[in-house]
C-alpha positions in Angstrom: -12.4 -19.4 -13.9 -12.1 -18.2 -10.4 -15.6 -18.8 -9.1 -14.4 -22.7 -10.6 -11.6 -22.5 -8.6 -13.0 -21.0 -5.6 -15.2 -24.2 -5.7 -11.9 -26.2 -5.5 -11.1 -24.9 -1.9 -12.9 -26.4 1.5 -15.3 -24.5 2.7 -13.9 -24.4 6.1 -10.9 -22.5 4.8 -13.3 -19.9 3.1 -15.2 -19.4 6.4 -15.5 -15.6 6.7 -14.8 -14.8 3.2 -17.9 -12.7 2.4 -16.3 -11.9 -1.4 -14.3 -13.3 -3.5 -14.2 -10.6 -6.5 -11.8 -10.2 -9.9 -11.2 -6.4 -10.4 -10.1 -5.0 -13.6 -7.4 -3.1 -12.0 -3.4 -3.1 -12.7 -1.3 -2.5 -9.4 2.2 -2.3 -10.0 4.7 -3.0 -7.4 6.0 0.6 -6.1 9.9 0.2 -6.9 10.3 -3.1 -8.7 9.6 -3.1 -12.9 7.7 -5.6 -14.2 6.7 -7.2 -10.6 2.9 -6.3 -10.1 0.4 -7.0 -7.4 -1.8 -10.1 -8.2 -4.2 -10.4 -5.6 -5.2 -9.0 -2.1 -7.0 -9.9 1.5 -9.0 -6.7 2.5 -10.2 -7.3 5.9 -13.8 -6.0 6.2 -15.1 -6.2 10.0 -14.3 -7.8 13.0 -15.9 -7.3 16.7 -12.3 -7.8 18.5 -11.1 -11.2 18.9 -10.0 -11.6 15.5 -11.8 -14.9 15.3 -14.9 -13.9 13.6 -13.2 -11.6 11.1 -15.1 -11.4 7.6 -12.7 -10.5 4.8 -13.1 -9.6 0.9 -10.2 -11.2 -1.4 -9.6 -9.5 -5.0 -7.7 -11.0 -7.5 -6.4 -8.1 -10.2 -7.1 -9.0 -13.8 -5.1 -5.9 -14.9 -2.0 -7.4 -13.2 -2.5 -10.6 -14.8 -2.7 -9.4 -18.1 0.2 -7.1 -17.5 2.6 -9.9 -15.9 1.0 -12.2 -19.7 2.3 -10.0 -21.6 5.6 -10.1 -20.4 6.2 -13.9 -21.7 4.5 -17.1 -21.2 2.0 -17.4 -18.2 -0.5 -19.7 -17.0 -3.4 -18.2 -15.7 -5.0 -20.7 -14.5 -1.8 -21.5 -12.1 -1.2 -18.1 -11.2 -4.8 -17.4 -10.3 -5.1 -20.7 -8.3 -1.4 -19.5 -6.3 -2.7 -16.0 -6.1 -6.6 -17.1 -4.1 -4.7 -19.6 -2.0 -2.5 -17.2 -0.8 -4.7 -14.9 -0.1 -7.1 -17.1 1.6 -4.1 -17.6 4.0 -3.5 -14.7 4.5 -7.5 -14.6 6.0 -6.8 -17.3 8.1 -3.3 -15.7 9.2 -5.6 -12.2 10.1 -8.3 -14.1 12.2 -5.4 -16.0 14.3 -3.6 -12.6 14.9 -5.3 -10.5 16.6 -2.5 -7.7 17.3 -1.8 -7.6 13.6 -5.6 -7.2 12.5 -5.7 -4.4 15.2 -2.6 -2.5 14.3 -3.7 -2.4 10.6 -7.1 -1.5 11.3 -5.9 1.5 13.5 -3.7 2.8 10.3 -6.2 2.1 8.0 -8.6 4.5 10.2 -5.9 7.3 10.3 -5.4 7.3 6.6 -9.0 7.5 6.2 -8.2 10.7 8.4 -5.6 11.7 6.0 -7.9 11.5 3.2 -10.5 13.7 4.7 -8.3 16.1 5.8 -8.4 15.1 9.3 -5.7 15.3 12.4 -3.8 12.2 12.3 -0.7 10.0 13.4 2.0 10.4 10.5 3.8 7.5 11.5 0.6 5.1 10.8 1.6 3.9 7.7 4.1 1.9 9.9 1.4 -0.3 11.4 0.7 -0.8 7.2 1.9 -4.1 5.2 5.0 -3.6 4.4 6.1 -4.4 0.0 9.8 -3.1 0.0 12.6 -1.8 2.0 10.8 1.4 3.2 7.6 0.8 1.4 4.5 0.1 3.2 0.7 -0.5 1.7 -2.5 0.7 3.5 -5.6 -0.1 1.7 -4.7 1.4 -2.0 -2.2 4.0 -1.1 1.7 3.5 -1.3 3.8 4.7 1.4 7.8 5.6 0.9 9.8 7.0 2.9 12.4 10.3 2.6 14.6 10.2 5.8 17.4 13.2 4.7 15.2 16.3 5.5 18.5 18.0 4.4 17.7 17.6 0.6 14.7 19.7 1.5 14.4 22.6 -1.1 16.3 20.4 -3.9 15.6 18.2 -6.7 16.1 14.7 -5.8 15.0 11.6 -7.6 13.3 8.9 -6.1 12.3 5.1 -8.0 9.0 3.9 -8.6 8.2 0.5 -10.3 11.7 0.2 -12.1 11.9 3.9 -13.4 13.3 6.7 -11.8 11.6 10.1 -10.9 12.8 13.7 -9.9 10.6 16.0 -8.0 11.3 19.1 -5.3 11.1 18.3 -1.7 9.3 21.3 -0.3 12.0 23.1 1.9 9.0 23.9 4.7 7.6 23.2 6.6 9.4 21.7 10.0 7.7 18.3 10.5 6.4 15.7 8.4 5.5 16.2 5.2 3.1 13.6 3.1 3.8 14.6 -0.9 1.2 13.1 -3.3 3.0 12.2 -6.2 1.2 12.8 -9.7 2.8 12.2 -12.7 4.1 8.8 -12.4 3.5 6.6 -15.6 2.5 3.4 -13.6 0.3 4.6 -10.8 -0.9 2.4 -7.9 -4.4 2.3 -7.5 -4.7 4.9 -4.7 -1.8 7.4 -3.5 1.5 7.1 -4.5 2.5 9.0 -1.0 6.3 9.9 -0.5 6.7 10.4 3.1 9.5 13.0 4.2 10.7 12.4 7.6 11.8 15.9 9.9 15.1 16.0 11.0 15.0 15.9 15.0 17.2 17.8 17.2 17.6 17.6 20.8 15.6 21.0 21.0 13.0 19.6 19.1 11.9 17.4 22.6 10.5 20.1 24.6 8.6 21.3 21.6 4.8 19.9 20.3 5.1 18.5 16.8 4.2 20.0 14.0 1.0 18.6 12.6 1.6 16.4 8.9 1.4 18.7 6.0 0.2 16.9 2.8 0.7 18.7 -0.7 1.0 17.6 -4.4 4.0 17.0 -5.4 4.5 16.7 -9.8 6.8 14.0 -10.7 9.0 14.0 -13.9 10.3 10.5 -15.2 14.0 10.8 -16.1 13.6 8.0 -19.0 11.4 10.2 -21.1 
């Protein structure tokens, strides 16, 4: 049904699409139940302008059925709504060259973060953003902790209409990127809860801490 529909679009507006792919995947939206992710525009390469930027755009079959078994759905709508918005969304990237770059740059630092690299822990900024707080790059899911004072207590925290409670590490000083495992609705990469330092006015004359990532065991409230 999608390669029929992707027929259905000019081909001028599919310039640069290299793929146009239907994964089996689920990907729930990280704080709101029953909302779920139907279809994404993955930029692949571009040589700097923007202009000749080739992109790969996945629909989610998982999400689909998910979102169908909720109550009456038309597929053949949805997916229609789902490819033409993501197809804008190519044509949005290749006209934008300051947003293409930005989200290349944090894509390449969580690649970092993934191998265990040095990198920015602000990047996920430069990210697309889902939620108040919530960003996206690639497949990982970004929120963000601001009260480093709860450091060293329980605290609970919501993901995709449930809520969670976990320990936020008491140390170390800086940033701190906990992996959350344990959630019952998992996106398809990191679930990645982000706590922020508290800065001080001493804290400007000192270097910053480098980002400290650990696993962090999540227990649902609901049962």
């Amino acid at each position: 049904m999608v390669e029929r529909l992707a027929l259905e679009v000019p081909s001028e507006f599919r310039d640069g699409v290299v793929a146009i792919d239907v994964s089996p995947k689920a990907v729930p939206h990280p704080v709101r139940g029953g909302v779920y992710t139907l279809g994404e525009c993955v930029p692949i390469e571009w040589s700097g302008t923007g202009a000749d930027l080739q992109s790969r755009v996945v629909l989610y079959h998982g999400s689909f059925a998910a979102l169908a078994r909720l109550g009456e759905f038309d597929w053949r709508e949805e997916a229609w709504e789902t490819l033409t918005h993501e197809l804008r969304h190519h044509l949005e990237w290749r006209a934008n060259h300051d947003a293409l770059a930005a989200y290349d740059w944090a894509a390449e630092q969580n690649f970092a973060r993934h191998e265990g690299q040095p990198f920015d822990p602000r990047f996920f900024r430069a990210g697309e953003v889902l939620d108040d707080g919530v960003w996206k790059v690639d497949d990982d899911r970004f929120l963000v902790l601001a009260d480093s004072r709860r450091r060293g207590d329980h605290i609970e925290i919501p993901w995709h209409g449930r809520a969670y409670r976990l320990v936020v590490p008491a140390e170390p000083r800086g940033y701190v990127f906990l992996i959350l495992e344990g959630l019952l609705d998992p996106p398809p990469g990191d679930a990645v809860l982000v706590v922020k330092p508290a800065w001080r006015l001493r804290d400007l004359f000192r270097r910053m801490p480098a980002p400290v990532q650990q696993i962090a065991r999540v227990t649902p409230l609901d049962g």
